[in-house]
N, C-alpha and C positions, 0 to 999 in steps of 0.2 A: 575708825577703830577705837575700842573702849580700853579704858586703861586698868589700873588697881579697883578692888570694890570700893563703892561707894558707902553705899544700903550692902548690909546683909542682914538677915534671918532666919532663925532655925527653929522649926519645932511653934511656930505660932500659933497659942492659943488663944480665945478671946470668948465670952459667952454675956451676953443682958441678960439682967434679973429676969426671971420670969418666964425667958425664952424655951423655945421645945428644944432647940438645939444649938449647936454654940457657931454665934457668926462667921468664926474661924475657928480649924481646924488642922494643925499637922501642916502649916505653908511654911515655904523654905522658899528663898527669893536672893537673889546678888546681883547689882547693879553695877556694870563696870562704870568709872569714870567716864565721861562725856559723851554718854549713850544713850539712846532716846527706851525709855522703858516702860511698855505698856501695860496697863491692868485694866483685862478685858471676863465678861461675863454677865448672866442673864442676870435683871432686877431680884436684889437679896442676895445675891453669891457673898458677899463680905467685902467688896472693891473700898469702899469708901470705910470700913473698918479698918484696913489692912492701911490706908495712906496714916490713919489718924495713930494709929500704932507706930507708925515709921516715925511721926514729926512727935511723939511722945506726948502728945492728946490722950490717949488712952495708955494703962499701964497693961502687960501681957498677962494672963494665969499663968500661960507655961510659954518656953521660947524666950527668947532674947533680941534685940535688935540691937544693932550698932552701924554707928553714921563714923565715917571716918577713921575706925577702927576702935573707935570708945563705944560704949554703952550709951546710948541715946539719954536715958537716964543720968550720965553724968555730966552731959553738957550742961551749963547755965542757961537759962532761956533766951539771957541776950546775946551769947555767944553763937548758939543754934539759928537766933534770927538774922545774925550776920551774915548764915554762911548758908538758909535755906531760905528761898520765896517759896510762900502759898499760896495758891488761888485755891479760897473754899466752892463751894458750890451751895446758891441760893444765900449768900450772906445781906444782910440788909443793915442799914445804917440808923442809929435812932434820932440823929441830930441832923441841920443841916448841913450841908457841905456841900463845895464845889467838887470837879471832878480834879482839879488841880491840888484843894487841898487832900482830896484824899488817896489822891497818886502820892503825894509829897509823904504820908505816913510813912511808906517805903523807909525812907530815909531816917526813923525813931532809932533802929539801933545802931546808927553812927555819930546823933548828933552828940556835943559835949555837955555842959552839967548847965547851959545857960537855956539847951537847945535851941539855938540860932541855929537855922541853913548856913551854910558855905558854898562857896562859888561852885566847888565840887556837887555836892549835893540838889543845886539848881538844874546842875549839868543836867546830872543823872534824872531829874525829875522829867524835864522835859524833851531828852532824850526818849526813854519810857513810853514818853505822849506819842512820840512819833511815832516809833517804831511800833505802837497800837495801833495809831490812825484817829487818837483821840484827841491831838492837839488843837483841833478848832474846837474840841466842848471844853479846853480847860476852862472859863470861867462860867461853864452853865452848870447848875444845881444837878445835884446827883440822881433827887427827885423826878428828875425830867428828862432823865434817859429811858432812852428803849433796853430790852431786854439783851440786846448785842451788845447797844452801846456803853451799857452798866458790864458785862462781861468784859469787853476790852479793856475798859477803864480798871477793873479788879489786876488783869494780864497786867496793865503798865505800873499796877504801885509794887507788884512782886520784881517789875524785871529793875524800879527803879533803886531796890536794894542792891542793884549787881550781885545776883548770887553766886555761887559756885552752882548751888544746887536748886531746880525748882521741882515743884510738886503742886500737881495739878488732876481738879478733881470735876472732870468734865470740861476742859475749857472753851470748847466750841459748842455747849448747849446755846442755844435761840440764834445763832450767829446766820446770816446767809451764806451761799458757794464761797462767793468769794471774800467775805473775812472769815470762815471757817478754814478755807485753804492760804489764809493770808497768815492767820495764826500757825497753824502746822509748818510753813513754809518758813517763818520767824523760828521757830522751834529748832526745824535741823538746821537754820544758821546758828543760834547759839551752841549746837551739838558740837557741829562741826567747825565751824570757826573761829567761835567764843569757847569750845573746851566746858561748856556747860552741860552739866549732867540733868536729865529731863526724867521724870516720874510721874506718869498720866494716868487716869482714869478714862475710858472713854467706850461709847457703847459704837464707836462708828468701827463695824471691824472694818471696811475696806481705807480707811485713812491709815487705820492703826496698820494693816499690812505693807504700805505702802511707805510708812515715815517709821515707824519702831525698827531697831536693832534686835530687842528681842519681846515677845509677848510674854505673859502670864495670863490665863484663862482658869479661870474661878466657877467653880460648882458648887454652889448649896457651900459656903466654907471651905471646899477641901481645893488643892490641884488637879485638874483634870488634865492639863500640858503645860508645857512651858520649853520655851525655845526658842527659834527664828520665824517667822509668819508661815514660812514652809512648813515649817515642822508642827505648828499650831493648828491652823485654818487648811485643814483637809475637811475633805466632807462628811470622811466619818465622826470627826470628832465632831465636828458643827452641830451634826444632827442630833449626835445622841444629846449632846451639853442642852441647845438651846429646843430639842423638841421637834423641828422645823426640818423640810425638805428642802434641799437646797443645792446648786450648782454653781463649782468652783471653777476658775479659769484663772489665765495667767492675764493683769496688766495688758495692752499691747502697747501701752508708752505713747509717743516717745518720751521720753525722759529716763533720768536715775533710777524710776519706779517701776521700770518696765518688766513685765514677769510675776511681779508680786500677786501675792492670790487674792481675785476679787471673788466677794459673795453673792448671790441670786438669789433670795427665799423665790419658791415655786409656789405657784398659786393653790387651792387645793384640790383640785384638780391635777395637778402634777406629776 
């Protein structure tokens, strides 16, 4: 169960120079507290605009965001990085580094004025590793990870901040079944356990049905639905948003997820 808003936003606008039309459009979005909350929609809808607007990356034209019932804007950046992980998508490093040292970043907005680690800070670093699955690469070059294994390793330097809140923009691109569903599975343990509030980007709608509290689904800019994966991922919306023929069915579990609407694209033939 989700608690006080986390994210809210109203009136979101957003537009690149030059553009035909503006990336965002009229989004309105409210994230309760310890909620896993998805932002879903076809290549170009604004997904990865609308996160960079929330963590205050990008400033609004029109619209407002606020984190914690302030104005995103008025957070200090170390305070915000205290209180929010990111995992960007496709970030790359220009020096060397371990996967250790760069899990350990995590930990920049606690250290003190010497920036020494603390036993605490250790903790949490390889804690982080674990709970990736990246503790046997801590001391290999970042350079020399696979495309999972550099994703994981991004997942544990956000979780090794302890945040309240994370925000995640793709986290299971290159990943296989099973660290895709290891990650998601880590996910609603911090929802649900940890009281950690979740903020994802992600094109997998049958994950996203199966692990989100609530969706948001993004068209060209605007809201096309927003709700519970029921109320989202019906066929008629599917088809008209994404183009595509498609048949919707329930989950048949077993688990927590049973029931949730999975997706089919239909061949074209269909």
């Amino acid at each position: 169960m989700s608690g006080p808003p986390v994210f809210e936003a109203r009136g979101l606008r957003f537009s690149y120079e030059g553009a035909a039309r503006p990336a965002l459009d009229g989004v309105d979005l409210q994230v309760g507290g310890g909620s896993l909350y998805a932002i879903i929609g076809p290549n170009g809808s604004g997904k990865s605009t609308l996160l960079k607007l929330l963590l205050g990356a990008l400033q609004p034209q029109a619209g407002a965001v606020s984190y914690a019932g302030r104005r995103v804007g008025d957070w200090t950046r170390r305070a915000l990085a205290q209180q929010i992980g990111a995992v960007p998508q496709g970030e790359e490093m220009a020096f060397p580094i371990t996967v250790r040292e760069m899990v350990a970043m995590g930990r920049y907005p606690y250290l003190g004025v010497l920036g020494r680690p603390s036993r605490e800070d250790r903790e949490a670093i390889d804690q982080a590793m674990e709970r990736c699955d990246v503790i046997e690469l801590a001391e290999r070059p970042l350079s020399r990870l696979s495309g999972g294994e550099r994703q994981r390793a991004l997942i544990a330097r956000a979780l090794a901040q302890r945040p309240a809140t994370l925000v995640l923009d793709e986290p299971t691109v290159s990943l296989d079944i099973r660290h895709e569903m290891t990650i998601f599975e880590l996910l609603a343990e911090l929802t649900g356990s940890d009281g950690v509030t979740v903020v994802l980007v992600t094109h997998n709608l049958n994950l996203a049905a199966r692990y989100a509290d609530r969706l948001l689904l993004l068209d060209a800019g605007r809201p096309a639905a927003e709700g519970t994966p029921a109320d989202v991922l019906s066929q008629e919306i599917i088809e008209k948003v994404y183009g595509w023929s498609v048949v919707v069915a329930p989950h048949p579990g077993p688990g927590r997820d049973a029931g949730a609407p999975q997706i089919t694209p239909l061949t074209g033939e269909g």
